[in-house]
N, C-alpha and C positions, 0 to 999 in steps of 0.2 A: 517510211519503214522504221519499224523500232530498232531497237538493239537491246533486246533483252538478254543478261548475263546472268548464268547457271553454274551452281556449285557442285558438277560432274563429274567422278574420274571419267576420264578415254578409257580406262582398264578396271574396269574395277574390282576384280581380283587383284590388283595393286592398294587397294587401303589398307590392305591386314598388313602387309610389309608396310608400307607407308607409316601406321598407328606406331609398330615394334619402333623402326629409325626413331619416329616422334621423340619416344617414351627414353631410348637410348641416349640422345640427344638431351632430352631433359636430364636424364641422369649424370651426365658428363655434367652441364653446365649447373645442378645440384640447385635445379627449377622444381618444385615439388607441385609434379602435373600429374593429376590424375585421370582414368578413363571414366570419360563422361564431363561431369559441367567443373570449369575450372575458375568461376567470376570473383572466386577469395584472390585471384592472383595479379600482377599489375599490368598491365600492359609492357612495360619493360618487360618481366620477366616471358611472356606469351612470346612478347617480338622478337626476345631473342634466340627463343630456340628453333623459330621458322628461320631466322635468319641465320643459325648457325646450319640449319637442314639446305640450306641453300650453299653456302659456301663449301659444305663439304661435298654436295652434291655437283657443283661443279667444279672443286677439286677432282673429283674421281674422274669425270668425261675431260677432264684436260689431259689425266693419266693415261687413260686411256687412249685419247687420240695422238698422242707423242708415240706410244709404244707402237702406232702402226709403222 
């Protein structure tokens, strides 16, 4: 059996919101990401705005799950 891995949302009426956060995020951390192809940029700068999409991403569900 394989295990072929796909670049799918589960939702995906969640990209446009997804794209904006992206775009947001880059703005914050003053990463000059643009929509569409971004291969002028380094890999640091890329990794860090998944990874700051993450951290505030699960900043918020910690918020969230405390306030129940």
């Amino acid at each position: 059996m394989s295990s072929k891995t796909t670049n799918r949302l589960e939702v995906p009426e969640a990209k446009e919101a997804l794209d904006r956060f992206k775009m947001e995020v880059a703005d914050e951390l003053g990463v000059p990401l643009s929509h569409g192809y971004n291969g002028n940029l380094t890999s640091y700068q890329n990794g860090s705005v998944g990874g700051y999409m993450v951290k505030k991403m699960i900043e918020a569900q910690e918020k969230q799950m405390s306030d129940r």
